[in-house]
C-alpha positions as a Markdown table, in Angstrom:
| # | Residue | x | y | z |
|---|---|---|---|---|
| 1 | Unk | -2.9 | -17.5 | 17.0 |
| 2 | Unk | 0.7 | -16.5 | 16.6 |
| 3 | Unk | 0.6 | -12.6 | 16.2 |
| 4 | Unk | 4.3 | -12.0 | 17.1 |
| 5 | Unk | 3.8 | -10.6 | 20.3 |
| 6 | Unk | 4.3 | -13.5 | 22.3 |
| 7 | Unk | 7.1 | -13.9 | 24.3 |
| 8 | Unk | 6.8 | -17.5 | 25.7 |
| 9 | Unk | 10.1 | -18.4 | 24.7 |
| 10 | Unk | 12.0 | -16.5 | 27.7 |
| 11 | Unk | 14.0 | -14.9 | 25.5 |
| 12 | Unk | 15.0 | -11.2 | 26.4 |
| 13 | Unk | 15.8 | -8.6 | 24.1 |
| 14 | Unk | 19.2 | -8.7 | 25.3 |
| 15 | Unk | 19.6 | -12.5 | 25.1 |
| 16 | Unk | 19.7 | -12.4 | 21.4 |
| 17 | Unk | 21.9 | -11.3 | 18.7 |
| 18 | Unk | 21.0 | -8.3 | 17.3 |
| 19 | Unk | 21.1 | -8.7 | 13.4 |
| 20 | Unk | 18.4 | -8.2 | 10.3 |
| 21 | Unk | 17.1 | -11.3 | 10.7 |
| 22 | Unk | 16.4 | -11.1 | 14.6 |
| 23 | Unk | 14.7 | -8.1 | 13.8 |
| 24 | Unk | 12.4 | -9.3 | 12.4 |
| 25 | Unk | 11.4 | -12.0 | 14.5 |
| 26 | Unk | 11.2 | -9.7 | 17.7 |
| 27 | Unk | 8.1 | -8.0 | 16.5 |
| 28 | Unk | 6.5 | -6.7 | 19.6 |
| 29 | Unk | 3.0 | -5.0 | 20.2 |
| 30 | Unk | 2.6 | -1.7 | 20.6 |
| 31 | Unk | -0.5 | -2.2 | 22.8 |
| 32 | Unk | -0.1 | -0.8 | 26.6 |
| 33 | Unk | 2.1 | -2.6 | 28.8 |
| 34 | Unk | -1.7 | -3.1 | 31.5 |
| 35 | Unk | -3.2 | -4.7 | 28.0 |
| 36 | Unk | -0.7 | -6.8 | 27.4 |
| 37 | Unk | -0.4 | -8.1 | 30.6 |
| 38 | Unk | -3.9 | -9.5 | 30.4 |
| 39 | Unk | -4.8 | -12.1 | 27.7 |
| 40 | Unk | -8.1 | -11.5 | 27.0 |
| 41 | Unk | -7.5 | -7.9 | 27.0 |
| 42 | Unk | -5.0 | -8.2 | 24.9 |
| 43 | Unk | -6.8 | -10.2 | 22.5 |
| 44 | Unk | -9.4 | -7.5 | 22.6 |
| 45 | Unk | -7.3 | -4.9 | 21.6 |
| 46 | Unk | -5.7 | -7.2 | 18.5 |
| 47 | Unk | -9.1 | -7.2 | 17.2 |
| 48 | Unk | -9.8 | -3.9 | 17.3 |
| 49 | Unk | -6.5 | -3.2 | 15.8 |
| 50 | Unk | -7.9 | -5.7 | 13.0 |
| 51 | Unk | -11.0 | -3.7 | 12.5 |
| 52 | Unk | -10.0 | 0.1 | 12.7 |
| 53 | Unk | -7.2 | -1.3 | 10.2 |
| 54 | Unk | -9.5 | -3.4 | 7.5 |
| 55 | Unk | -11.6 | -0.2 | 8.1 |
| 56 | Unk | -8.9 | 2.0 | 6.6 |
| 57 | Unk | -8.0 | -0.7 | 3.8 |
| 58 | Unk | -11.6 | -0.8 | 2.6 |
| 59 | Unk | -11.8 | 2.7 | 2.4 |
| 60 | Unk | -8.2 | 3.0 | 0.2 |
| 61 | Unk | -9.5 | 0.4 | -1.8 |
| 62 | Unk | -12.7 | 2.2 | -2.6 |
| 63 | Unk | -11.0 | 5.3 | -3.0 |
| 64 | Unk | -9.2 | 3.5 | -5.7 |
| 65 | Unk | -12.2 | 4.2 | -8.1 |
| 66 | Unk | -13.8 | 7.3 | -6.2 |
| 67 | Unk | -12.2 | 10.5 | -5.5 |
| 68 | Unk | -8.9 | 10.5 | -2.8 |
| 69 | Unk | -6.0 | 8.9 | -1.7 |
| 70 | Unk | -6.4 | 5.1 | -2.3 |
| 71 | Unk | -3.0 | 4.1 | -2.2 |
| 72 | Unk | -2.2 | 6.0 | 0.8 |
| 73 | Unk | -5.0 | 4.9 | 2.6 |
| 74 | Unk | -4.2 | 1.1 | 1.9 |
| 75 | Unk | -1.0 | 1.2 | 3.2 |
| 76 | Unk | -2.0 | 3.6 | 6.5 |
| 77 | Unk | -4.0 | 0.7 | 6.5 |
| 78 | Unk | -1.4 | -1.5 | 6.5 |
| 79 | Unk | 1.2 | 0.5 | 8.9 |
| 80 | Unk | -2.0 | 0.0 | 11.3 |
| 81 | Unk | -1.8 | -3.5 | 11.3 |
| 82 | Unk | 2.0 | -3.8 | 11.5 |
| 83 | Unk | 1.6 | -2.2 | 15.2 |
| 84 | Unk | 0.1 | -5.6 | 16.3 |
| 85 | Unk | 0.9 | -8.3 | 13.6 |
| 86 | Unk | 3.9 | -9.7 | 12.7 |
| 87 | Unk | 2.8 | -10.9 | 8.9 |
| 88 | Unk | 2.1 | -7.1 | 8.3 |
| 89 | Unk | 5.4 | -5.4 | 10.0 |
| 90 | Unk | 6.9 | -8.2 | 6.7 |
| 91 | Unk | 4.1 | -7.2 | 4.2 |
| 92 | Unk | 5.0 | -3.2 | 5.0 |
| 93 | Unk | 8.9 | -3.8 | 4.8 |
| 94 | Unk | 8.6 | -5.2 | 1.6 |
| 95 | Unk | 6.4 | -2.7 | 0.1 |
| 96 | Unk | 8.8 | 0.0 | 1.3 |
| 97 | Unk | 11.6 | -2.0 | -0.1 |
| 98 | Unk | 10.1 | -2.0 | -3.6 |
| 99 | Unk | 8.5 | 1.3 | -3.6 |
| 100 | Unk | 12.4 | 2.5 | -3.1 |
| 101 | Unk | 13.4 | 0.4 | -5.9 |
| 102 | Unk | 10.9 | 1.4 | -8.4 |
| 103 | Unk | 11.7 | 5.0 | -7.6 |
| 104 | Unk | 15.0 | 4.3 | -8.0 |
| 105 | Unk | 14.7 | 2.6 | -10.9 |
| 106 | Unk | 12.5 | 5.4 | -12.4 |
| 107 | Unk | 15.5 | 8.0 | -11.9 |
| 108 | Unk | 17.6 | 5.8 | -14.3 |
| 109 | Unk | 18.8 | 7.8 | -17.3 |
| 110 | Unk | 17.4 | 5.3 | -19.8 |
| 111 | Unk | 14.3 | 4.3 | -18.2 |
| 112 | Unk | 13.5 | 8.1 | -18.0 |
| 113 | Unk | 14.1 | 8.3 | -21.6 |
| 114 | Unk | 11.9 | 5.4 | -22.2 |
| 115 | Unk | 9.0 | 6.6 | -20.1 |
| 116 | Unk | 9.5 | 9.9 | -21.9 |
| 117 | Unk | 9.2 | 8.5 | -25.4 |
| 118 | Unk | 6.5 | 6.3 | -24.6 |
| 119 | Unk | 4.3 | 9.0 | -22.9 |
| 120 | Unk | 5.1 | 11.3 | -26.0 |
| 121 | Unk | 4.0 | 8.7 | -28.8 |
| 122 | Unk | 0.6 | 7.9 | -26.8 |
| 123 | Unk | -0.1 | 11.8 | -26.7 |
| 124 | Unk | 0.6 | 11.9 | -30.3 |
| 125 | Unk | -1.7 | 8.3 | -31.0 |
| 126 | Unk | -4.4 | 10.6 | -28.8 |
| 127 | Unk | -4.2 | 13.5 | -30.7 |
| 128 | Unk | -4.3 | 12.1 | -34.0 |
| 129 | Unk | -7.9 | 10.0 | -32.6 |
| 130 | Unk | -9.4 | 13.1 | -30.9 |
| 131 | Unk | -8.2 | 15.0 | -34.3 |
| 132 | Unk | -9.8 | 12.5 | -36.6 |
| 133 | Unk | -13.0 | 12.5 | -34.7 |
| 134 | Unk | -13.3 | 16.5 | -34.6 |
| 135 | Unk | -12.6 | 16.5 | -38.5 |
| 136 | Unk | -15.7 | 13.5 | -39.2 |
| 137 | Unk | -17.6 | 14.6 | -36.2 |
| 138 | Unk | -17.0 | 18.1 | -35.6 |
| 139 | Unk | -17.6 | 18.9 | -31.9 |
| 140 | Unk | -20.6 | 16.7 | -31.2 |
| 141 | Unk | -21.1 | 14.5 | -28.2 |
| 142 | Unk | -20.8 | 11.1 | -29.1 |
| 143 | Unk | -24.5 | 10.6 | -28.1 |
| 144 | Unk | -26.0 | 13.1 | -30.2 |
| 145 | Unk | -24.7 | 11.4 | -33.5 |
| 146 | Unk | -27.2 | 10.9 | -35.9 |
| 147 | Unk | -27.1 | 7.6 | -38.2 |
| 148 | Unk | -25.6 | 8.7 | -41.1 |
């Protein structure tokens, strides 16, 4: 199980060339330097990491439907799991990379003024339906109509 944290190669930090792409091969736990030192410890404390991590994502995702943060809670989820996993340290890089170009793209002039017409033709399509069913209706609940 290749986790990232291995460092069989004999490699040192200071053997390498620092660069982006080196950076992201010298993922290292962030477990205790007495837990890493023993394997099986070590391996205890990965799957722990594992758990308390899928524990938060299951929780975001249900708090995608119930009340709270979901999204929030997915990706504390995820920044768990990038402490000891390689795969997610890549996952949560490129979530942050396109979270910052999505917000910059939403702070374009024109994309702004799109958003801002689209939003203000669905209010209008939503008032005229909640306007037609008030003047056929009146205010009723839907389940209290009565066959007509």
């Amino acid at each position: 199980m290749n986790t990232g944290s291995d460092r069989e190669t004999g490699k040192t930090d200071e053997s390498v060339s620092s660069g982006p792409a080196t950076e992201e091969a010298l993922h290292v736990s962030k477990a205790p330097a007495f837990i890493k030192a023993r394997r099986s410890l070590h391996l205890s404390w990965q799957v722990g990491v594992f758990v308390v991590g899928l524990a938060v994502i299951a929780a975001g995702i249900a708090m995608l439907v119930l009340p709270g943060p979901g999204w929030v809670a997915i990706f504390a989820g995820l920044a768990i799991w990038a402490t000891e996993f390689a795969w997610a340290h890549l996952v949560l890089r490129w979530t942050k990379r396109k979270v910052t170009e999505a917000a910059q793209k939403a702070l374009d002039p024109k994309v702004r003024r799109r958003n801002i017409i689209l939003t203000s033709v669905g209010l209008v399509v939503a008032g005229a339906l909640i306007g037609f069913y008030l003047w056929k209706y009146g205010l009723v609940l839907p389940w209290n109509i009565k066959d007509q």
